[in-house]
C-alpha positions as CSV (number, residue, x, y, z in Angstrom):
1,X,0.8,95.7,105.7
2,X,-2.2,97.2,106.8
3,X,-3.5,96.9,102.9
4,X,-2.6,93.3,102.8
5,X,-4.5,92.4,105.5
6,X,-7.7,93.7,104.5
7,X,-6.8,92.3,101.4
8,X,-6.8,89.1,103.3
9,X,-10.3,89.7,105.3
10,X,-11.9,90.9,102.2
11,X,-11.1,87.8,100.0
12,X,-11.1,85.1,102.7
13,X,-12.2,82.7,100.5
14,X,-10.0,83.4,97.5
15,X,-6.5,83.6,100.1
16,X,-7.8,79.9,101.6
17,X,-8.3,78.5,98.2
18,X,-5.0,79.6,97.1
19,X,-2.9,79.1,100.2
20,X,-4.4,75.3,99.3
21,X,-2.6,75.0,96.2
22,X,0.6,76.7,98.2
23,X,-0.3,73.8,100.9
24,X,-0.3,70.7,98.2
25,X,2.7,72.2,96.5
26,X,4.8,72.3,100.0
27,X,3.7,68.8,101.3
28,X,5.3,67.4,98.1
29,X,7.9,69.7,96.3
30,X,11.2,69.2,97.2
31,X,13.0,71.5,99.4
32,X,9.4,72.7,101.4
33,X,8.0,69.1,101.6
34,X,11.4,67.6,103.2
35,X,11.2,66.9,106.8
36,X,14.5,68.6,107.3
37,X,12.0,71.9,107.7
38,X,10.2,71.9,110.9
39,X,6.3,71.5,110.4
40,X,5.4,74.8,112.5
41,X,8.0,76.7,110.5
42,X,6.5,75.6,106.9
43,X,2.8,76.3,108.2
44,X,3.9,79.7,109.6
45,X,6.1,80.3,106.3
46,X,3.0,79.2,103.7
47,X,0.8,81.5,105.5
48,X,2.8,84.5,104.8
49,X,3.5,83.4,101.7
50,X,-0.5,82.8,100.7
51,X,-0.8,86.3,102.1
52,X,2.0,87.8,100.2
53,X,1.1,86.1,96.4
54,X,-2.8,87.1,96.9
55,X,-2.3,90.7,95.6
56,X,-1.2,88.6,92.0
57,X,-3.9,86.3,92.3
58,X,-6.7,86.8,89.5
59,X,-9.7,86.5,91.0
60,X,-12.2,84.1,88.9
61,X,-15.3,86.1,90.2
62,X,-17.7,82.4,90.0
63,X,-16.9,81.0,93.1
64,X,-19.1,78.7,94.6
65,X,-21.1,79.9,97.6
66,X,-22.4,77.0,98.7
67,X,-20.6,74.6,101.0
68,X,-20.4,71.3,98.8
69,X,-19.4,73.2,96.0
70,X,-16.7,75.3,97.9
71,X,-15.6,72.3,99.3
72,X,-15.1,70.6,95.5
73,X,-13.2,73.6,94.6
74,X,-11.2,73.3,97.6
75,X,-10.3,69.7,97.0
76,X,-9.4,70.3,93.3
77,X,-7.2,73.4,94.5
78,X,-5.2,71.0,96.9
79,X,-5.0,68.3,94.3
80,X,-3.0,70.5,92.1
81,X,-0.9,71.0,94.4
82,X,0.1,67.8,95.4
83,X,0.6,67.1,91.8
84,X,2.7,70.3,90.8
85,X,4.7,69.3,93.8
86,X,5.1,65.5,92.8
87,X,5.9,66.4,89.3
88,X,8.8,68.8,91.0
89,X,10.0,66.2,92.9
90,X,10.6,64.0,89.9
91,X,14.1,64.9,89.7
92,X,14.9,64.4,92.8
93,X,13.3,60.6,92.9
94,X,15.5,60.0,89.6
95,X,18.5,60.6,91.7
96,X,17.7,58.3,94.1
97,X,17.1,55.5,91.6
98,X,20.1,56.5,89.9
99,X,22.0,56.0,93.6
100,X,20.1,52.4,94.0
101,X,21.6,51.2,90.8
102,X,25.0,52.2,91.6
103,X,24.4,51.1,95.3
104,X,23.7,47.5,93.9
105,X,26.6,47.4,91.6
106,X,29.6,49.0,94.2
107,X,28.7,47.1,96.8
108,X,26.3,49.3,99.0
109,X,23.1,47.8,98.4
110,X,23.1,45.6,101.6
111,X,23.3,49.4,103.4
112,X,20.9,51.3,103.5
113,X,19.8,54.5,105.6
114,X,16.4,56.4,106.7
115,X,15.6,59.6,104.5
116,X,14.2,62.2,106.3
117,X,11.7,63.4,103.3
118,X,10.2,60.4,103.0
119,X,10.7,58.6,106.0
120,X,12.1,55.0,103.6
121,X,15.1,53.3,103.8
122,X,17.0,54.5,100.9
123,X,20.6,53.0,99.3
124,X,23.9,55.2,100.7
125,X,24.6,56.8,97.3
126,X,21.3,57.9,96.2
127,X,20.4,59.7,99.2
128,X,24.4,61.7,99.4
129,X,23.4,61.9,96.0
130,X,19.8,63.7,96.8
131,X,21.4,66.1,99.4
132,X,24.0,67.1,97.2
133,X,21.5,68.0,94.6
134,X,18.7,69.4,97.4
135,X,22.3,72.0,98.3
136,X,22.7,72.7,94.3
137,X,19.0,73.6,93.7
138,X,19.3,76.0,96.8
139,X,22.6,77.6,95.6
140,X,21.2,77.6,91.9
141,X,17.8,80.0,93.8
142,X,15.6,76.9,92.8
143,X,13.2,77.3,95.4
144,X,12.8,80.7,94.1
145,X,12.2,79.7,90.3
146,X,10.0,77.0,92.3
147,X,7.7,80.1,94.5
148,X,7.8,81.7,90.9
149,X,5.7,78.6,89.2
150,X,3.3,78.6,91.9
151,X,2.1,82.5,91.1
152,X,2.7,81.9,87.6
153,X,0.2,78.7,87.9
154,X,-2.6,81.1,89.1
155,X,-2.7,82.8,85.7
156,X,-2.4,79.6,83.7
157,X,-5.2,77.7,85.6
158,X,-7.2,80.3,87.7
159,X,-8.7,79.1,91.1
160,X,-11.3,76.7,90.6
161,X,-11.0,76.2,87.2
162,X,-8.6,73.1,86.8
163,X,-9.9,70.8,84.2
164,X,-8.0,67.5,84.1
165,X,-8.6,65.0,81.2
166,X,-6.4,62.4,78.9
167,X,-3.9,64.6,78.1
168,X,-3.4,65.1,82.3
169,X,-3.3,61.5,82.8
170,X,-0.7,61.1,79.2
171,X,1.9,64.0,80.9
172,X,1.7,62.4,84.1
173,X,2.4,59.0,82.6
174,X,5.0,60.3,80.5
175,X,6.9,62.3,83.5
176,X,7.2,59.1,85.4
177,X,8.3,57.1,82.8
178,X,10.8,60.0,81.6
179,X,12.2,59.9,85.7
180,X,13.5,55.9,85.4
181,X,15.0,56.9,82.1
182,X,17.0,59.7,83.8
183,X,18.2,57.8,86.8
184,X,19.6,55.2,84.3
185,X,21.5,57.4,82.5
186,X,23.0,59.1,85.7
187,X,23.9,55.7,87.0
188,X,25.4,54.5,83.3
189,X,28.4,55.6,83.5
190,X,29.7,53.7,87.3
191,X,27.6,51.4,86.0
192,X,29.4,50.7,82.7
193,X,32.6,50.9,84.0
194,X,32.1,48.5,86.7
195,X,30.1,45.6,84.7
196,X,33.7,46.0,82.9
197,X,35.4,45.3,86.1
198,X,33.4,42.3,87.0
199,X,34.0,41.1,83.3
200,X,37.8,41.5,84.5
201,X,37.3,39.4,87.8
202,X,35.2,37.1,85.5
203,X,38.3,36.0,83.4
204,X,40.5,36.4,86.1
205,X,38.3,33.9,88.3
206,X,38.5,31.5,84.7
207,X,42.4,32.0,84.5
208,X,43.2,31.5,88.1
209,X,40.7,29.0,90.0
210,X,42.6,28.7,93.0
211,X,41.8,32.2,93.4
212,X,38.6,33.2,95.8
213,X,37.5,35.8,93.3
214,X,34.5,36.6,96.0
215,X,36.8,37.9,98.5
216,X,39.0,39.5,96.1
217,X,36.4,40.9,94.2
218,X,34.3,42.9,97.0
219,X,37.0,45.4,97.7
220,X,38.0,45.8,94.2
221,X,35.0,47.0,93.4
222,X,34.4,49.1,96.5
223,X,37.5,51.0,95.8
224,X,36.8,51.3,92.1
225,X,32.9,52.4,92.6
226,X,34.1,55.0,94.8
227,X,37.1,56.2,92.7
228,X,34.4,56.8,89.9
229,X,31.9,58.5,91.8
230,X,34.8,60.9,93.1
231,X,36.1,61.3,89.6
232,X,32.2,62.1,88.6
233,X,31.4,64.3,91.1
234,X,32.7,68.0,90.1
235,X,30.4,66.9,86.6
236,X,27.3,67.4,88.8
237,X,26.4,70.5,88.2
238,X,26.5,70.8,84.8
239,X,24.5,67.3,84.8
240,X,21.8,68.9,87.6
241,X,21.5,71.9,85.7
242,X,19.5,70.8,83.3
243,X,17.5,68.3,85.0
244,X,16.5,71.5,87.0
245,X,15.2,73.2,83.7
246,X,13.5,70.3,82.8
247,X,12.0,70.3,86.2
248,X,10.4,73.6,85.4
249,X,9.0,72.9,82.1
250,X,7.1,69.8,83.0
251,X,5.2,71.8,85.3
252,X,4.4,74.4,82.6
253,X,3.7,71.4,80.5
254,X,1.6,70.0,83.5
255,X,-0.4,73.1,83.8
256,X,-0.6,73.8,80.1
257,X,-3.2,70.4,80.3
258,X,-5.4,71.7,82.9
259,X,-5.9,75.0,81.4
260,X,-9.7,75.6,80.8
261,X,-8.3,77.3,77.8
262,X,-6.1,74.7,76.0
């Protein structure tokens, strides 16, 4: 303990620079950036951490020692980050679009409830959804392969030496667009199966006017939307497990493209 603290004196500079990155990376990963973790406890818990990961840090031996120049290095250290925690966070956000469209198609949508991460409204199913999956990428030691990226980050884009370009801007682009894509293929199959009930209530409402399909209509597909997700639901894990892996190579991916080396 004693050596890690004069680690810690002796490379002040180096341990704030990287407990920077640590900071980004907690304010918008999932798990460390939900409000659900008390603010003291994940400033108390990122300075041990930054503490604790400095021994594997490589130290770029150029940093700036001027004050506008330390602070540019700063900035671009907290930058990556945020983003490394955003990109994370993907999955997560393609659950919750995956609960809006089923929200919208059950019969939820006019419900809605407060997230605690965010601090948004957010549709019934997506965020059950989002804490069943925030409970499966705990179980499944997540937050661990997660802690794990962050050191491995250090030797893949040293302190100070981020260099984003197109190819940043082109992965970023293509992450977001891949997240919509995923939410719609969680939500396709309730989805599919209840545009087939409402094509049922459609010829029903043709066969039998008299009959106030709207009334009729809501609870049927209240009780069918919920029978599906409950059928669904033991698939989850399989479905989240790779999501997960594909968590974890997008931010290799993201990393690979600010590599002063690539």
């Amino acid at each position: 303990m004693g050596d890690l603290a004069s680690l810690v004196i002796s490379r002040a500079d180096l341990y704030l620079l990287s407990a920077l990155r640590l900071g980004g990376l907690f304010f918008t990963s999932p798990v460390f950036g939900s409000r659900y973790v008390p603010g003291a406890w994940k400033t108390a818990f990122g300075v041990v951490l930054a503490a604790m990961i400095l021994p594997l840090v490589p130290d770029p031996g150029n940093l700036p020692q001027t004050l506008p120049g330390w602070t540019l290095v700063a900035l671009k250290e907290l930058a990556v980050g945020l983003v490394m925690g955003y990109v994370a966070n993907l999955v997560f956000v393609a659950i919750q679009v995956a609960g809006g469209f089923m929200d919208i198609e059950v019969g939820f949508g006019i419900t809605n409830i407060v997230d605690p991460q965010t601090g948004q409204a957010l549709p019934l199913i997506g965020n059950f959804h989002q804490l069943l999956a925030f409970l499966i990428f705990l179980l499944t030691n997540g937050h661990h392969f997660l802690i794990a990226a962050l050191i491995r980050s250090f030797q893949l884009v040293p302190v100070g030496a981020a260099v984003a370009g197109v190819t940043t801007r082109e992965a970023l682009v293509t992450f977001f667009a891949a997240m919509f894509v995923t939410g719609v293929k969680l939500a396709a199959p309730v989805i599919g199966a209840l545009f087939l009930a409402n094509l049922a209530l459609g010829i029903v409402a043709r066969t039998v006017p008299q009959l106030n399909i709207f009334v009729v209509g809501l609870p049927i597909k209240l009780g069918a939307g919920v029978l599906l997700l409950a059928v669904t639901l033991p698939m989850y894990l399989s479905v989240l497990q790779p999501l997960f892996g594909r968590m974890f190579s997008d931010l290799a991916r993201f990393l690979s493209t600010l590599s002063p080396a690539r």
